[in-house]
C-alpha positions in Angstrom: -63.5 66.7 -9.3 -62.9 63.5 -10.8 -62.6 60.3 -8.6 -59.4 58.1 -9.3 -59.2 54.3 -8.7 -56.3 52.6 -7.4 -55.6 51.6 -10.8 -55.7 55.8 -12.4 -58.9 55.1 -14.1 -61.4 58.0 -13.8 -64.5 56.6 -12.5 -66.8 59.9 -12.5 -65.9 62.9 -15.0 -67.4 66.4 -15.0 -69.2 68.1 -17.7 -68.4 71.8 -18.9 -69.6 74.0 -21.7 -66.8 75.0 -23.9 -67.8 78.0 -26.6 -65.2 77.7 -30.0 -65.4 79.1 -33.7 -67.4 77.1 -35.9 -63.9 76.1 -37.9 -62.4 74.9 -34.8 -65.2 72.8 -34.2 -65.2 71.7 -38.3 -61.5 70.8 -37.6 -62.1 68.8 -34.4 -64.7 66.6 -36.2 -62.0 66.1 -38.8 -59.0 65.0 -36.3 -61.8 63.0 -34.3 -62.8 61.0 -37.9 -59.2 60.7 -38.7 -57.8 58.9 -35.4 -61.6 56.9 -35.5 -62.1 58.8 -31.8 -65.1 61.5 -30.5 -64.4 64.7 -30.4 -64.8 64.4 -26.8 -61.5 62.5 -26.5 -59.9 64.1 -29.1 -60.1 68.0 -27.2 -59.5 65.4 -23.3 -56.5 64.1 -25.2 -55.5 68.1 -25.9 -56.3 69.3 -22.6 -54.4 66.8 -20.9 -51.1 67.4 -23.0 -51.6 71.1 -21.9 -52.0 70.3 -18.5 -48.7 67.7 -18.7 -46.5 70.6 -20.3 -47.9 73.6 -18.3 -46.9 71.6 -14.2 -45.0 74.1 -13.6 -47.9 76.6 -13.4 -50.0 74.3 -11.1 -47.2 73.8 -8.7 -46.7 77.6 -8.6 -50.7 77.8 -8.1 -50.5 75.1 -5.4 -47.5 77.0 -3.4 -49.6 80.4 -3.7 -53.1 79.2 -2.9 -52.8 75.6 -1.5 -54.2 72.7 -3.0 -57.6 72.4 -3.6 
């Protein structure tokens, strides 16, 4: 789990392997050019929108299993 300062800066991530189609990956590279980013923070950026717009289902995990 990532550590949060005070200030909501991460201060130790986590690594995972993610498998995708080779075109999602040629698209990635593309959006990451475009916006001058790594595709690292490009798919972060993604993942965190989903996470933002899909609370709902974490709070329904949390009531079911408890938090973590």
């Amino acid at each position: 789990m990532a550590k949060v300062s005070f200030e909501g800066k991460v201060l130790r991530t986590e690594r995972i392997a993610v498998l995708m189609t080779p075109l999602l990956k040629a698209d990635l590279v593309k959006i990451a050019a475009v916006h001058r980013a790594s595709v690292n923070t490009v798919i972060n950026n993604a993942l965190q929108e989903y996470v933002v717009n899909h609370k709902g289902d974490i709070l329904r995990f949390d009531a079911f299993f408890g938090k973590e």
